[in-house]
C-alpha positions in Angstrom: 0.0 0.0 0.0 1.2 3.2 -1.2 2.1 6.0 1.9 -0.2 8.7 0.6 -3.2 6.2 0.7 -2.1 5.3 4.4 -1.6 9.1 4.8 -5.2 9.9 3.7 -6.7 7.1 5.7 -5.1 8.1 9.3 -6.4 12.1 8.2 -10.1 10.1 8.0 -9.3 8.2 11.0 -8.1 10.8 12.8 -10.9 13.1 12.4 -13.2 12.1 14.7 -10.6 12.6 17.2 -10.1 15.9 16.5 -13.8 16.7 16.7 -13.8 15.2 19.9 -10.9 17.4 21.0 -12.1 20.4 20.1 -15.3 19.8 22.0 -13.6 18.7 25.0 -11.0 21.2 24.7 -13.8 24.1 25.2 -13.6 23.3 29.0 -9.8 23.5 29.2 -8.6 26.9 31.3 -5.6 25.8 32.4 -2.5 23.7 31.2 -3.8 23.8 27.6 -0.1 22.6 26.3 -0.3 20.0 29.3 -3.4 18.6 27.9 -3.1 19.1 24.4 -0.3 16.8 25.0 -1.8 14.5 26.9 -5.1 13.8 24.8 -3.2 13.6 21.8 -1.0 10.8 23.2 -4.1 9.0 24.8 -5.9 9.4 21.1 -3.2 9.1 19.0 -2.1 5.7 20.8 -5.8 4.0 20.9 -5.6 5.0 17.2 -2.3 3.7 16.4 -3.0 0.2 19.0 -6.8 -0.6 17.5 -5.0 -1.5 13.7 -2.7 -3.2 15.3 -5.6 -5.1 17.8 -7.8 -5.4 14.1 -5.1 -7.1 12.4 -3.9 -9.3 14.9 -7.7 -10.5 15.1 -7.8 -10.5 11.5 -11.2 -11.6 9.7 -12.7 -13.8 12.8 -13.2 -10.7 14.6 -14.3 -9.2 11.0 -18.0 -9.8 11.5 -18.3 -8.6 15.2 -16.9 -5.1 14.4 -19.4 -4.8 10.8 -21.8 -5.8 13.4 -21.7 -4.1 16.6 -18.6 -1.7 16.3 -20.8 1.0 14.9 -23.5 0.5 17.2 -21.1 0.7 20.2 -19.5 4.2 19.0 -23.2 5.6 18.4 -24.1 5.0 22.2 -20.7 5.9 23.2 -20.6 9.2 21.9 -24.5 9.4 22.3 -24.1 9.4 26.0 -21.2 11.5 26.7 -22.6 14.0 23.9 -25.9 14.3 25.8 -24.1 14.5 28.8 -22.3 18.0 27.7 -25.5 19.1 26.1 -27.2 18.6 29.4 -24.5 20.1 31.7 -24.3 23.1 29.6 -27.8 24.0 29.7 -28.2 23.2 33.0 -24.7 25.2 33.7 -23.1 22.4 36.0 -20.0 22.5 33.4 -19.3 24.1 30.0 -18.1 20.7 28.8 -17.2 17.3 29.7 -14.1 18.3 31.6 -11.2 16.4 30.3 -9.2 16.9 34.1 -11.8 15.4 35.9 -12.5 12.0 34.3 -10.1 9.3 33.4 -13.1 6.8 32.6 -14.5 9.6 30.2 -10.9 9.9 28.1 -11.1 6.2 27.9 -14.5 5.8 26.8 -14.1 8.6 24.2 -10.6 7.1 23.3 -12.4 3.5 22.8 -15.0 5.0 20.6 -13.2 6.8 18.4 -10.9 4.7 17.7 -13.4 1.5 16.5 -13.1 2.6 13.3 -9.5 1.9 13.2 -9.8 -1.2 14.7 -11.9 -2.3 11.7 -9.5 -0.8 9.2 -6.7 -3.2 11.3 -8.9 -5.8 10.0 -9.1 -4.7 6.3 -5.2 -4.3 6.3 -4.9 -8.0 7.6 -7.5 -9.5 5.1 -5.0 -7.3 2.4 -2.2 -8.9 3.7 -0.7 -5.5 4.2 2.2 -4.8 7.2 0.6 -3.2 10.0 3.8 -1.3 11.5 3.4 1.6 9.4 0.3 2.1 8.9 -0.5 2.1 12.7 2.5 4.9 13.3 1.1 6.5 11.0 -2.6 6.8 12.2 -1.3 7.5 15.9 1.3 10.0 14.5 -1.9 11.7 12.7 -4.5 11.6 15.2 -1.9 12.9 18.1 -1.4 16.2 16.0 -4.7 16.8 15.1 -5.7 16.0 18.7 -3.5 18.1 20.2 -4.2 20.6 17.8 -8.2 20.0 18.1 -7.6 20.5 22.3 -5.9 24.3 21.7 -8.9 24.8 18.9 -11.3 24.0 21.3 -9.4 25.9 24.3 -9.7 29.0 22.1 -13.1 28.4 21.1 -14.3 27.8 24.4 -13.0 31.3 25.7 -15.1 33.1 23.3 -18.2 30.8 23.5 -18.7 29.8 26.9 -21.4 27.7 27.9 -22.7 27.4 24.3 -19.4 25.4 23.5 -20.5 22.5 25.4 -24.1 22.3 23.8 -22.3 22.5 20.3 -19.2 20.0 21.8 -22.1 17.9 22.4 -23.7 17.9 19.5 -20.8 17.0 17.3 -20.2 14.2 19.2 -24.0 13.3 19.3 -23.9 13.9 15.8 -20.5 11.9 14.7 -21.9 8.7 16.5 -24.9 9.4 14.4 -23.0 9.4 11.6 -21.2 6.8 12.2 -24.4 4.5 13.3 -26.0 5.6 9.2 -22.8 5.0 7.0 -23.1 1.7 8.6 -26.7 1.0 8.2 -27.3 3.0 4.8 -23.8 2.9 3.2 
């Protein structure tokens, strides 16, 4: 497989991530380099370790993930998206805080990185070498991470409160997305 076709698919991959980021990143006051840091390296590597997970699996685990995998990202990001929508309006919290939840970074981590579990899988039914790819993606998706957590920081400042009913609707809405290109597409 040529680089520029792994290049373009770790920039698909690695946009949900970064519209995760910048949601989540609208909460960030504090320690925005510290952060942008550290969500880019939890992203980047549950991007760069699903392909790898995928292909080891290779096509027994091929139905399960065409199956389920999109359902589980839609209720994944359904729930932590209606979360942020409901803390907003509320005002309990602009966002969903990335400093105060470890279980939420992981849950957001897991679901938007399915997708490259599944793409693991394609590579291994190809019979294509898994080390670069998988740098690749996790070399992507910690850049635009990082990037997407300053984005949002930004954001945030000038929004406010409204940042966390939009954060929460992009992620309601990319677990939607997700959920129709697998039913319809």
């Amino acid at each position: 497989m040529e680089f520029a076709t792994t290049l373009l698919i770790a920039v698909g991959l690695a946009m949900d991530a970064f519209a995760v980021s910048i949601s989540g990143g609208a909460a960030i006051r504090e320690g925005r380099i510290q952060w942008a840091l550290i969500i880019g390296a939890l992203f980047g590597g549950f991007q760069a370790g699903m392909p790898v997970l995928g292909w080891l699996a290779g096509t027994a685990l091929a139905s399960f993930v065409g199956t389920y995998g999109p359902w589980i990202a839609f209720l994944l990001l359904a729930l932590i998206g209606g979360k942020m929508i409901v803390e907003a309006v509320r005002g309990d919290g602009e966002s969903v805080r990335f400093e105060n939840g470890a279980t939420v970074l992981l849950l957001l981590a897991i679901a938007t990185s399915i997708d490259a579990l599944a793409v693991g899988v394609s590579f291994a039914v190809l019979d294509t070498p898994i080390a670069l790819p998988a740098t690749t993606i996790g070399i992507v998706t910690f850049a635009f991470s990082a990037a997407g957590v300053l984005l949002g920081s930004a954001f945030g400042h000038i929004m406010g409160r409204k940042a966390g009913i939009v954060g929460g609707v992009i992620l309601v809405g990319i677990g939607l997305r997700i959920l129709l290109e697998h039913l319809f597409f």
